[in-house]
Structures are given as structure tokens and as C-alpha cells.
N, C-alpha and C positions, 0 to 999 in steps of 0.2 A: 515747551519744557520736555525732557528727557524721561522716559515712563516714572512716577511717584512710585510703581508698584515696584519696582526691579530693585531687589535687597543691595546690590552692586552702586547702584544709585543712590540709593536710601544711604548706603553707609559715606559715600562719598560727600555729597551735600552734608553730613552728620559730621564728618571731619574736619569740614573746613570749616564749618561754622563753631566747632569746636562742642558738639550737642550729644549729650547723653540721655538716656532714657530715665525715668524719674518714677522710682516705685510708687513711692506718695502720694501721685498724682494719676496713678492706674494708666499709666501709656502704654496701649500696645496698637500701633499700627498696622494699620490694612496692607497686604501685600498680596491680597488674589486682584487679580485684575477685573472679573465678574461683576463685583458686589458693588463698587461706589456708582458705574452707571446703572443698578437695577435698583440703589437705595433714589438716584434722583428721578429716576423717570417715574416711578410709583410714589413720589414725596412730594410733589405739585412744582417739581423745577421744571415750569411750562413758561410761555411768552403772556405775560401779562399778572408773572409772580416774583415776591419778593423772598426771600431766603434767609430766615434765621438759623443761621448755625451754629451749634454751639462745639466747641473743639473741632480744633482744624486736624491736628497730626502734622503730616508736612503736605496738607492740602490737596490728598488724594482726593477726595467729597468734594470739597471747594471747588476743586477744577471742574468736576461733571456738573456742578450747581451754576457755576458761572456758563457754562455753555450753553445751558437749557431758560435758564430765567434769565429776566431783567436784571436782576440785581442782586448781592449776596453780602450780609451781615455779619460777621462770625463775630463770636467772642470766644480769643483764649486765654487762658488763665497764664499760662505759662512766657513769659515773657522774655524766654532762650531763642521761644518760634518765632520771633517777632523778624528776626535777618533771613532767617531759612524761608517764612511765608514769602516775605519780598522777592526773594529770587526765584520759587517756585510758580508762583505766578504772578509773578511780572506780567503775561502777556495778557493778561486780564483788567479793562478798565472799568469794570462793573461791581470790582470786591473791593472791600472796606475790609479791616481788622480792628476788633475793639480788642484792647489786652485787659481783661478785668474780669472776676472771679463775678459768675451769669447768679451764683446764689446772691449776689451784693450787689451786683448791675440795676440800674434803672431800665428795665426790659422794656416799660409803655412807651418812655422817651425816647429809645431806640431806634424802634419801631413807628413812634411818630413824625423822627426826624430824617428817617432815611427810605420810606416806603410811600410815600406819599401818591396817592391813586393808584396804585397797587395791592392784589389782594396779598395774605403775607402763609407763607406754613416753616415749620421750623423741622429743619432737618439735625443729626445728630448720632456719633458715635461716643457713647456717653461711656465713663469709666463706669466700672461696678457698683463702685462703693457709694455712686453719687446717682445712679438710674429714679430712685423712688424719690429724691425728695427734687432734684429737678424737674422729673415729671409732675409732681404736686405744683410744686412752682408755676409751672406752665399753666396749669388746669384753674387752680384756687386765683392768680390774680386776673382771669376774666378776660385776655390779650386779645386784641383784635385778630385771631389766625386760623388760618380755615385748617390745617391740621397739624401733628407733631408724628414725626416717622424719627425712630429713632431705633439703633443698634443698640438690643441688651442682651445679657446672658441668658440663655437658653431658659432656663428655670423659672427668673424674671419675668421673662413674655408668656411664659405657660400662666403666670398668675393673675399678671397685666389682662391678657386678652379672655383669662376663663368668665365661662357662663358662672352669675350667680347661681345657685343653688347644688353647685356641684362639689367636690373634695377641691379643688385647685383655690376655690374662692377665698379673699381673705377680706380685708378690710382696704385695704389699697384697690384690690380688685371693685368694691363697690361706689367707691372713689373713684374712678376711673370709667367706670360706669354712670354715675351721674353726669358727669361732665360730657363725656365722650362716646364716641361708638370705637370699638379696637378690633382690631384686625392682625391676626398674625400672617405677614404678608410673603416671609423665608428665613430658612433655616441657614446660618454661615458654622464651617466646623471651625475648632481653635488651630488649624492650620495657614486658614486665613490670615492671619497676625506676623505682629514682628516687633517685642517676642512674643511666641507663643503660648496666650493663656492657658488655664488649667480643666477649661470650661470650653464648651460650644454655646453659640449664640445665634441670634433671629434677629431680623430687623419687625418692627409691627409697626402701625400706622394707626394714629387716635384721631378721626375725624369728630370736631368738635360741634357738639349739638349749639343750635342756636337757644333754646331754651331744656332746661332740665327737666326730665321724666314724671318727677314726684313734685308736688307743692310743700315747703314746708315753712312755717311760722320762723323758726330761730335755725339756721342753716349750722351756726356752730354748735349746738347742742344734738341737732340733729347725726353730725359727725365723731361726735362726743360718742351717743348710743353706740355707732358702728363699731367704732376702736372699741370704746367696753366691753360690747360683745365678743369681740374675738380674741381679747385680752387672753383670754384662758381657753382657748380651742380643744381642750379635754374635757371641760364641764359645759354644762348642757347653757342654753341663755339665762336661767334665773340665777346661778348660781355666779355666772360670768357679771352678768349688768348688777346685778346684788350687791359686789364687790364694788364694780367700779366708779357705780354709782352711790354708794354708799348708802343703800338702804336696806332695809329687812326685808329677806326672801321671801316673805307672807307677801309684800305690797310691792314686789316686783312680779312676781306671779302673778295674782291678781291683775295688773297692766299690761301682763302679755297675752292670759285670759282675753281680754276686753277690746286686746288689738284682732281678737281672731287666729291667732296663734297658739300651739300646742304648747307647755309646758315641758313639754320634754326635747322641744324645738333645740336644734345644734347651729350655732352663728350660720355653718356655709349655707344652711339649708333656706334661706330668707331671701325674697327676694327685696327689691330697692322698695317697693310698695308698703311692703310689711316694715321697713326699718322705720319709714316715713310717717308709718301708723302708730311705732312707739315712740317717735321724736317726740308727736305730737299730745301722747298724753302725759308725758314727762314732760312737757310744756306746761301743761293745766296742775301738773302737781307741783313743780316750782315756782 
């Protein structure tokens, strides 16, 4: 196939198949030439792996994924791409195309139907508006995959890949952290695109731990505290967990007290250790 990156192409292929770009759906495709072979080579598209990809574009990624792994899964939402994928890579007999919205997809089945003795990692140029709860997605249902490398806005990955206890920290951040190890692995300007967003962006890499950091008794309560906590990132934790958990700030205090924790402790400043310590006596108290 004829370079994916060459705007001249791009709109060519776009014409014929009669395809316009779709705000709704956050499309902006890659047109540097650089970024899709350094998203696969650092994304585990090696001989003896299998490739979840979620949005193709017009199969810039795809291409470099199929060249490096065994095998490549995509699922797009968009089902305009569904002629343009066909003709762009055509010369590839190792890609599949799922046309179906990856929030609604049976991901396990997927995965168990199309990867079979293969280890698996999911690669991804994810829109904006959909980076955190796909990524949760990935993380929370437990997938058999040795990592997720994915394209997000610049700001995103500063949050994704920050050290807890830092200003960048959030609640997604320590989410992300239980599950995974992250790695901010390059920076893409909004030049890269087509059209050109309004933002610059990174690709990062979440190598997925085989077991979690911290033990805890009730893992959605546990997750519960996190979010409470940072519900209110201008008040301090007693006054944040207070609210969300609906108790009196005499006997949230107290529990942060007891977890070894300051009182005047700020959500970023916690580590995974210490959330772990208040899950657990918010455990004993409900």
C-alpha cells in the first residue's frame, strides 16, 4: 500500500470511499511518518505476539503492527472504515477487523478467540474524550495482556504516568498504579495529525503487574476511598473522605489518625500503601 501518512493519499483513499472525518468520534489521524513504527516497536509488536488494537484511523498502526507480530485484532467503532481498512491493508493476512464500540465489545472473547498461544499487548491511538475510561477498562476487567501502549494527550500522560505523592497525582493516577507500572515512553506535537488537534500528545506504556502492590479486603471500597479523596483536591483528606463517605469529620479523622496518616494530609500526597490502610479500616467500620 501507498504511504498511510502522505495527506495526498490520505485524502485520495477519503474520496473514493466517500469518508469524512467525524468530530464525535475524536478522529485525527497520524500523518508523521516517525511515530506508528516507534508506537509498535516499544508496544510488544514482536514474533511471538498478539495485538489488540483499538481504532485503526486508516490503518497507519495496523500496518506497523502487522509487520512486527503474529497477529493483529483491531476494533473500530466506525464502520465508514470498514472499505478504506480493506483496501489499505489488503496485503496483510494476519489482521482481522472487529467493527464494534471496545466500551461494549466482549474484550476476554476476543482475545480468547483470536490469540490463542500467544502472549497478547494492546496497542492504541485512543480519541481524547475516551483515554481514561478505556484505559480503566483495560486495567479493571483483569485481560490476559502483558501491556497497553497507547497515544494520549499530552496532559493525560503527565497524570497517567505521575509518581504518587506528587502535584500531577490524581485518582486515575493511583488506578493506574495498582494495576500497572507506566511509563512515559515520547512526546508526538499536534502537528503529527490530520486534522490537527489543539493539544500535543505522548504515547506511554502500562506494563501490567501480575499481582497488585497492596492487599486489600473489599477492592471496590478500596477504590471508593481513592475517588473520595480527590473528589475535592482543594480540601485536605478529612474534609474530602468526610463528604464522600458520608461521615462526621470527628470519625474520619480519627481513621486517618489510626491509619498513620497526618490530618492535614492532601489526597496527592498518599501513597498506594496508605490508601490501602484506609480502605481497610473503612472496612471494619462498615
Amino acid at each position: 500500500m501507498e504511504n498511510l501518512t502522505n495527506i495526498n493519499v490520505i485524502r485520495d483513499i477519503f474520496e473514493r470511499h466517500g469518508f469524512s472525518f467525524s468530530k464525535n468520534l475524536g478522529q485525527n489521524f497520524l500523518i508523521n511518518p516517525s511515530v506508528c513504527p516507534k508506537i509498535a516497536e516499544m508496544g510488544n509488536a514482536v514474533p511471538g505476539f498478539g495485538i489488540l488494537e483499538i481504532g485503526t484511523g486508516v490503518g497507519v498502526l495496523t500496518h506497523e503492527l502487522a509487520k512486527r507480530a503474529d497477529k493483529v485484532v483491531a476494533v473500530e467503532i466506525d464502520s465508514r472504515l470498514i472499505p478504506v481498512l480493506n483496501e489499505t491493508l489488503a496485503e496483510h493476512d494476519n489482521v482481522a477487523i472487529i467493527n464494534e464500540d471496545v466500551m461494549k465489545a466482549d474484550l476476554a472473547s476476543i482475545i480468547r478467540e483470536n490469540f490463542q498461544g500467544l502472549k497478547v499487548a494492546v496497542c492504541a491511538n485512543l480519541p481524547y474524550y475516551i483515554t481514561s475510561p478505556v484505559i480503566m477498562l483495560l486495567l479493571e476487567s483483569r485481560l490476559p495482556i502483558e501491556s497497553v501502549t497507547v497515544m494520549v494527550q499530552k496532559e493525560a500522560g503527565k497524570r497517567l504516568c505521575a509518581e504518587l505523592g506528587t502535584r500531577d497525582a490524581g485518582a486515575v493516577t493511583a488506578a493506574v498504579r495498582y494495576y500497572s507500572e507506566p511509563k512515559l515512553l515520547f512526546n508526538v506535537s499536534r502537528g503529527s495529525f490530520m486534522p490537527a488537534p489543539n493539544v500535543d500528545s505522548c504515547v506511554i506504556r502500562l506494563d501490567i503487574k501480575k499481582e497488585p502492590p497492596v492487599t486489600v479486603r473489599d477492592e471496590k471500597l478500596f477504590f471508593s476511598v481513592i475517588r473520595g479523596a480527590f473528589s475535592q483536591r482543594r480540601k485536605n483528606l478529612a474534609n474530602s473522605l468526610s463528604s464522600s463517605m458520608n461521615m462526621p469529620k470527628s470519625e474520619v479523622t480519627e481513621i486517618i489518625k489510626t491509619a498513620g496518616i497526618s490530618e492535614n494530609a492532601r489526597p496527592e500526597q498518599l501513597s498506594l500503601e496508605e490508601f490501602a490502610a484506609l480502605a481497610e479500616i473503612f472496612y471494619d467500620k462498615f
